[in-house]
ChimeraX commands (.cxc) that place a marker at each C-alpha (Angstrom):
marker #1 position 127.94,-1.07,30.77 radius 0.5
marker #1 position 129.54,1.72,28.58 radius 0.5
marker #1 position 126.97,4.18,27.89 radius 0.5
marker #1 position 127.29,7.24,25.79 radius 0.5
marker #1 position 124.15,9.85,25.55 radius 0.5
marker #1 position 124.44,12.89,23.51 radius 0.5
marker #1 position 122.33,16.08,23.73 radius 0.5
marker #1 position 121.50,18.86,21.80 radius 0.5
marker #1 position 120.99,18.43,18.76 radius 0.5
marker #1 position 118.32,20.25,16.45 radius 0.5
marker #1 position 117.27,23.25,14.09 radius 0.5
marker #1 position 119.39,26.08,13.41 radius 0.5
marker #1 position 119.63,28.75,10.83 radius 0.5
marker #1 position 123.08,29.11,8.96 radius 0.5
marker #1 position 125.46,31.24,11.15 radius 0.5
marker #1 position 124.10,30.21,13.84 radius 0.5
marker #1 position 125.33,28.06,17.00 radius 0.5
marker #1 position 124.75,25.15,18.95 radius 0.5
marker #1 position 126.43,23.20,21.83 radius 0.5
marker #1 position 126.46,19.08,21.68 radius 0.5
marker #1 position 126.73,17.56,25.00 radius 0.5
marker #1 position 127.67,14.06,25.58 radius 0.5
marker #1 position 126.91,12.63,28.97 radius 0.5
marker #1 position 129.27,8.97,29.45 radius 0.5
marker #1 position 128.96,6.27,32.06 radius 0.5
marker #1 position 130.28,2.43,32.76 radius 0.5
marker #1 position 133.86,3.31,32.41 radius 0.5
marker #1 position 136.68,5.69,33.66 radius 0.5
marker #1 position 136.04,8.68,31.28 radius 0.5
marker #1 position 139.25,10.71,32.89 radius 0.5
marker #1 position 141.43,7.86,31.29 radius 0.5
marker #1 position 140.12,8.39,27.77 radius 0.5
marker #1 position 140.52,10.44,24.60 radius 0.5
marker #1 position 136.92,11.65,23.32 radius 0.5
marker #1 position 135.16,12.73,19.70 radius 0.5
marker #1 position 133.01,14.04,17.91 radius 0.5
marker #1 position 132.04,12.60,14.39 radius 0.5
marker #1 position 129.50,12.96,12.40 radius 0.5
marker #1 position 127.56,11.60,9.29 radius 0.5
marker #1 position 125.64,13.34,6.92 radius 0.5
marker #1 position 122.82,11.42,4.44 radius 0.5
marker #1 position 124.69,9.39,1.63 radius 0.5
marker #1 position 128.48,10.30,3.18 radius 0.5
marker #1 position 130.70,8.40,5.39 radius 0.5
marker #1 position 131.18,8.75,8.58 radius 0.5
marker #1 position 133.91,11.40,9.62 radius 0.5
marker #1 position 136.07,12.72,12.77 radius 0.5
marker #1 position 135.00,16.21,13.43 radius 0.5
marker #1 position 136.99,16.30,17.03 radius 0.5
marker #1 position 139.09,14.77,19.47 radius 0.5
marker #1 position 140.20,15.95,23.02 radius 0.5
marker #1 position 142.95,14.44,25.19 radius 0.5
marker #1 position 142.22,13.42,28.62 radius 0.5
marker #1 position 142.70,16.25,30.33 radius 0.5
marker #1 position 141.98,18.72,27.26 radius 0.5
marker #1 position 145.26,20.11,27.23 radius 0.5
marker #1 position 144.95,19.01,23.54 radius 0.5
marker #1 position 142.79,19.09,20.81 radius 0.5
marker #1 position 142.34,18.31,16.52 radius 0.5
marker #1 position 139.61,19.25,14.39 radius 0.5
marker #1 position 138.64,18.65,11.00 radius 0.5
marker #1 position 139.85,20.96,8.14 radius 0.5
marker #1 position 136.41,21.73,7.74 radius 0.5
marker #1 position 135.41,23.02,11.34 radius 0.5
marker #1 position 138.64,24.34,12.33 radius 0.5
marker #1 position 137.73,27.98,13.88 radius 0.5
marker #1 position 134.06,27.40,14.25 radius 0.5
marker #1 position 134.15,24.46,16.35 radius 0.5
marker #1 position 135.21,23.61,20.04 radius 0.5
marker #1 position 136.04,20.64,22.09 radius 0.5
marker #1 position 135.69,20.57,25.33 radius 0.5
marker #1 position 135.17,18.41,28.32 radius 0.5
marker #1 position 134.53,18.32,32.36 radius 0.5
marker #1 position 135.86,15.70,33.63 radius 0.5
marker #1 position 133.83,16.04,37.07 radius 0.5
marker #1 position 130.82,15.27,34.85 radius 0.5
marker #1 position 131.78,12.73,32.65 radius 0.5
marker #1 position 130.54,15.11,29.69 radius 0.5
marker #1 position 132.44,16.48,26.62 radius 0.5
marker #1 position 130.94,19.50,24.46 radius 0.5
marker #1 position 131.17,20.57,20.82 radius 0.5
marker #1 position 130.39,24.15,20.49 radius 0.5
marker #1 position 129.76,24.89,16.97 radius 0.5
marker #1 position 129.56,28.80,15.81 radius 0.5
marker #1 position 128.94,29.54,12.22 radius 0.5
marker #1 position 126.89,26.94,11.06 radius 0.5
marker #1 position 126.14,25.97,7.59 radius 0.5
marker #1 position 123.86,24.03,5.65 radius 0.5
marker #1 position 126.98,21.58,4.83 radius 0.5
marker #1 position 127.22,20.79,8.70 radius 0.5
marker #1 position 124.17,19.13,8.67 radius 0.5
marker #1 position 124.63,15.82,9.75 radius 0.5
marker #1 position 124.01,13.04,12.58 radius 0.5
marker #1 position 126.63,13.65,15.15 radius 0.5
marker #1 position 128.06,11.00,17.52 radius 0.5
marker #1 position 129.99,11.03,20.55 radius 0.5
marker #1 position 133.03,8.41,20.77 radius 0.5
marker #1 position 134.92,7.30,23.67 radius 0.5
marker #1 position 136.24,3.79,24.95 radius 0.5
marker #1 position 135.51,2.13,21.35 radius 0.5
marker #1 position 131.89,2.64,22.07 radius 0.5
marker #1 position 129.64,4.99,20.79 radius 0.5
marker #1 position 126.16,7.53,21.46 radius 0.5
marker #1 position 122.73,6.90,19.59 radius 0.5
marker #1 position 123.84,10.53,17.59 radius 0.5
marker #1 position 122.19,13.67,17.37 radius 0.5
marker #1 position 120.86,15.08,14.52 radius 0.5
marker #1 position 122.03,18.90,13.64 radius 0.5
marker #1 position 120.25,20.50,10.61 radius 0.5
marker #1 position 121.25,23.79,9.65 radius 0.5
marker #1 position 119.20,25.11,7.29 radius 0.5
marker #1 position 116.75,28.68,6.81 radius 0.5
marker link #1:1,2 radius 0.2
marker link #1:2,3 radius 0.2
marker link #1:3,4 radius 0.2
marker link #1:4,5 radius 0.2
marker link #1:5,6 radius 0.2
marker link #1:6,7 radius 0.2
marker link #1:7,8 radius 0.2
marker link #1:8,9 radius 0.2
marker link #1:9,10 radius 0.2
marker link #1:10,11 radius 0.2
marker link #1:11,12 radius 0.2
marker link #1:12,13 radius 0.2
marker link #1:13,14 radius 0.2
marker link #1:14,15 radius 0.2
marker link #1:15,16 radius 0.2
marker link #1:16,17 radius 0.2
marker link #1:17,18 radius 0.2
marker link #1:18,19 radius 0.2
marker link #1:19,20 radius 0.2
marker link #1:20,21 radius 0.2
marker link #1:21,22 radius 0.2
marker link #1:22,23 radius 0.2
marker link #1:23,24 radius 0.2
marker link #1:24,25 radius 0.2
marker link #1:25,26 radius 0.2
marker link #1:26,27 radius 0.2
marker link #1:27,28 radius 0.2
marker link #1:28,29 radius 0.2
marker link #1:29,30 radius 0.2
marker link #1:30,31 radius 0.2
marker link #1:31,32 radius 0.2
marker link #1:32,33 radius 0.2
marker link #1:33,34 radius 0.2
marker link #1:34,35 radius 0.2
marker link #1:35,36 radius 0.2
marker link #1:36,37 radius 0.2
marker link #1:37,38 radius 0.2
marker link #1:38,39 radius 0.2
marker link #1:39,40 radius 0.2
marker link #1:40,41 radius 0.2
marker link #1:41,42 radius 0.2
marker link #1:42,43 radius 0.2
marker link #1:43,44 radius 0.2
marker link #1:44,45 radius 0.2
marker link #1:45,46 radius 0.2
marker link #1:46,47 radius 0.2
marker link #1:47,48 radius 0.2
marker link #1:48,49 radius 0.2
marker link #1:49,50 radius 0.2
marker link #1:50,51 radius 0.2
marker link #1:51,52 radius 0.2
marker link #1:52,53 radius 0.2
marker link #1:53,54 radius 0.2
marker link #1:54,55 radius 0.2
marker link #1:55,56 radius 0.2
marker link #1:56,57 radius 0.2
marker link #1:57,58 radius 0.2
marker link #1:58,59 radius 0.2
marker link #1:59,60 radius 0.2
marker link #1:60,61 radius 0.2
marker link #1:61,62 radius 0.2
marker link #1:62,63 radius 0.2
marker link #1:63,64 radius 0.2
marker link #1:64,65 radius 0.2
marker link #1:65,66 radius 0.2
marker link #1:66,67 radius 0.2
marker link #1:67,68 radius 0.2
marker link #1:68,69 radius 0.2
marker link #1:69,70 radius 0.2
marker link #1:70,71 radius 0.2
marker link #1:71,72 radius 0.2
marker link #1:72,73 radius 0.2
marker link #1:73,74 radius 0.2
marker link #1:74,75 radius 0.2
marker link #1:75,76 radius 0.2
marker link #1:76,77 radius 0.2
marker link #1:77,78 radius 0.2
marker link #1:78,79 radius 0.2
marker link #1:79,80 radius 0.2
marker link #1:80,81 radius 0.2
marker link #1:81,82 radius 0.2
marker link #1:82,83 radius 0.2
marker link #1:83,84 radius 0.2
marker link #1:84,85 radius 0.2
marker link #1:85,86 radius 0.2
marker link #1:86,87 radius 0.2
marker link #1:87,88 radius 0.2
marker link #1:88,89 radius 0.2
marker link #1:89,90 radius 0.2
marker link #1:90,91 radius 0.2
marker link #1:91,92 radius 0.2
marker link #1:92,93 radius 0.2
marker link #1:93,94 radius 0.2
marker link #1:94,95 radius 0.2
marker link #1:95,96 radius 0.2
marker link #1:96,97 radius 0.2
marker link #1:97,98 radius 0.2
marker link #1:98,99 radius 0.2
marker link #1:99,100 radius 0.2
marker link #1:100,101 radius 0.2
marker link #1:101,102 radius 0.2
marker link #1:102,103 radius 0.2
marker link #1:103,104 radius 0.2
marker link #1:104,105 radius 0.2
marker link #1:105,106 radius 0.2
marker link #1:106,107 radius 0.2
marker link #1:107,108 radius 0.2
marker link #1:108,109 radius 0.2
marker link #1:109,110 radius 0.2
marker link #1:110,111 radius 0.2
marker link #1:111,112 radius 0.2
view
């Protein structure tokens, strides 16, 4: 079945970095557009990123534009978020999407 596992979430002082990994299975990953969203307590869900197939293209969010990247190897069925220059407001659950399905999250909290 599809299957979407992200990684690397955690505990990070503002300015500081972290790289999400999302690991997918049960479906032909080269043939889909992949993002990044997140959700912080009380808020909606929102897009953060999206990368095209074969990452020749990429959007971010107002908000992360600059700080955050998108990325993805297709020989491991895994896409990335790098995020530099974290702040507090960045602290949220973030999820991996793919194929209409989507990862358990991972919870980033930036904070000193």
């Amino acid at each position: 079945q599809v299957q979407l596992v992200e990684s690397g979430g955690g505990l990070v002082q503002p300015g500081g970095s972290l790289r999400l990994s999302c690991v997918a299975s049960g479906f032909t990953f080269t043939s889909y557009y992949m993002s990044w969203y997140r959700q912080a307590p009380g808020k909606e869900r929102e897009m953060v990123a999206t990368i095209s197939v074969t990452g020749g293209v990429t959007s971010y969010a107002d908000s992360v534009k600059g700080r955050f990247t998108i990325s993805r190897n297709n020989a491991k069925n895994t896409v990335y978020l790098q995020m530099n220059s974290l702040k507090p407001e960045d602290t949220a659950v973030y999820f991996c999407n793919g194929r209409g399905a989507w990862g358990q999250g991972t919870l980033v909290t930036v904070s000193s």
